[in-house]
C-alpha positions as CSV (number, residue, x, y, z in Angstrom):
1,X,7.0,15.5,-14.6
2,X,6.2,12.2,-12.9
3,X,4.7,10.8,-15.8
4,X,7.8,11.6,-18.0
5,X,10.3,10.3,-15.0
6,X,7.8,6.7,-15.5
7,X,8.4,6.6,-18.9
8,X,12.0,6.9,-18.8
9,X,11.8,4.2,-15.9
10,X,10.0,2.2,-18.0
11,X,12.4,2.8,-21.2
12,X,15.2,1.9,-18.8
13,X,13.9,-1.2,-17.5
14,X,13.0,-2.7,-20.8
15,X,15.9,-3.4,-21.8
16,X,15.9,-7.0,-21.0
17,X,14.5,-9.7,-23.3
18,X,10.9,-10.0,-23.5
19,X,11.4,-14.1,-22.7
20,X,8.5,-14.2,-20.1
21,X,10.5,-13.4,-16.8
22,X,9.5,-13.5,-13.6
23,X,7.3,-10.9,-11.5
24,X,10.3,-9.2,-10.6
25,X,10.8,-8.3,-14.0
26,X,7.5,-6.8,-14.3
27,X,8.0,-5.1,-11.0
28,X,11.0,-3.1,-12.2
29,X,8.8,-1.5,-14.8
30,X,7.0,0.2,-12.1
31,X,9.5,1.7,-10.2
32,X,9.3,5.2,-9.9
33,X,13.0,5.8,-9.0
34,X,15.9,4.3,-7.2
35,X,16.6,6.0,-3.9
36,X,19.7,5.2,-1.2
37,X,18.7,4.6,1.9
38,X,20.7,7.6,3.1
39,X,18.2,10.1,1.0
40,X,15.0,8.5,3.4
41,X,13.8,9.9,6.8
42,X,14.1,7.3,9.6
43,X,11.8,7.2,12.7
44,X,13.1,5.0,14.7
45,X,10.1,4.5,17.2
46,X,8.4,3.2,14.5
47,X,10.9,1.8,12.3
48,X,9.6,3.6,9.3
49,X,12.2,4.5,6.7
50,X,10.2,7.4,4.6
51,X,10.7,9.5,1.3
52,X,9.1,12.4,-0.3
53,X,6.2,11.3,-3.2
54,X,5.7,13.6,-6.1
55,X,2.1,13.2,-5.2
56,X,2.1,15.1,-2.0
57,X,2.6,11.9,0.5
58,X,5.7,9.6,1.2
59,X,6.9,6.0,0.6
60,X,7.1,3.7,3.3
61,X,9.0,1.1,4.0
62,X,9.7,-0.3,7.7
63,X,12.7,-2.2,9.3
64,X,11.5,-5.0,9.6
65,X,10.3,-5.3,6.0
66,X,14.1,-4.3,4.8
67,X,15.6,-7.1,6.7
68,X,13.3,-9.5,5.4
69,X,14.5,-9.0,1.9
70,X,11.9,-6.2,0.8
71,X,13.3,-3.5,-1.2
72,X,10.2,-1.8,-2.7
73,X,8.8,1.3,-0.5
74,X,5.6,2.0,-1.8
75,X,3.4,5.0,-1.5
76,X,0.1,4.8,0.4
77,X,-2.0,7.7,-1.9
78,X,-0.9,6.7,-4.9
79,X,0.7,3.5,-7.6
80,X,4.0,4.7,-7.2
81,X,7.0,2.7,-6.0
82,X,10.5,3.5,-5.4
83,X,13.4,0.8,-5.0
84,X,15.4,0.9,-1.8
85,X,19.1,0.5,-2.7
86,X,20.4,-0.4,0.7
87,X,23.5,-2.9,2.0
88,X,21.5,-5.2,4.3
89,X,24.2,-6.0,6.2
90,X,24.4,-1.6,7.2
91,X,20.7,-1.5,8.3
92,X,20.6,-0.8,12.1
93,X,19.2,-3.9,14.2
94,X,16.0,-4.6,14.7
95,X,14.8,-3.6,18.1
96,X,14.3,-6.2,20.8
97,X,10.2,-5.4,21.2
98,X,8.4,-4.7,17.8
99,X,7.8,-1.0,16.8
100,X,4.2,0.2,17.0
101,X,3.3,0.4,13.4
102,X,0.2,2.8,12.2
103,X,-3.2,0.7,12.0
104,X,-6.4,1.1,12.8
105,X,-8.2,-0.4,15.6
106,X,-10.4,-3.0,14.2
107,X,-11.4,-4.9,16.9
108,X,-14.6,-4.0,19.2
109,X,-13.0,-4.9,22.3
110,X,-9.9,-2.7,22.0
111,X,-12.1,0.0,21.0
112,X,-14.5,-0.7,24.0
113,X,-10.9,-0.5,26.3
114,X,-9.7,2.6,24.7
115,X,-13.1,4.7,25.7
């Protein structure tokens, strides 16, 4: 179950001294799993690396966010995480014009354009 997979996370990650640390340290308590890049979907049009949630959904991670250093893909339905274990110098490049990500349209002027 996902709550026993947490707990054994958990279990696993605590096995450091309990001296304070830093955030990262606390982050690693809430990683759902460890996942190799090669186990995620890629769309590259958008530049979203996915992976199946227990809860249904997907984690998400993009590109752009791997090359910058990020290595947490988090899920946008639920508190899970999962840890990207990736070789940043294997990623494919980033593109030359920035993928279209998935946002709303919040201003009232593109939404007065798009009608």
């Amino acid at each position: 179950t996902v709550e026993s997979a947490m707990v054994h996370t958990e279990e696993r990650d605590a096995g450091g001294s309990d001296d304070g640390g830093d955030a990262s340290d606390d982050d690693a308590a809430e990683i759902y799993e460890d996942v190799p890049i090669e186990r995620m979907a890629f769309e590259p049009a958008t530049g979203l690396y996915t992976f199946a949630c227990p809860c249904g959904d997907v984690f998400e991670i993009y590109l752009d966010e791997l090359h910058d250093g990020e290595r947490i893909a988090h899920c946008p339905s639920c508190t899970l995480k999962v840890r990207v274990l990736v070789d940043a110098a294997r990623l494919p490049p980033l593109p030359t014009a920035s993928p279209q990500r998935r946002e709303p349209v919040t201003s009232s002027a593109a939404v007065a354009a798009a009608s």
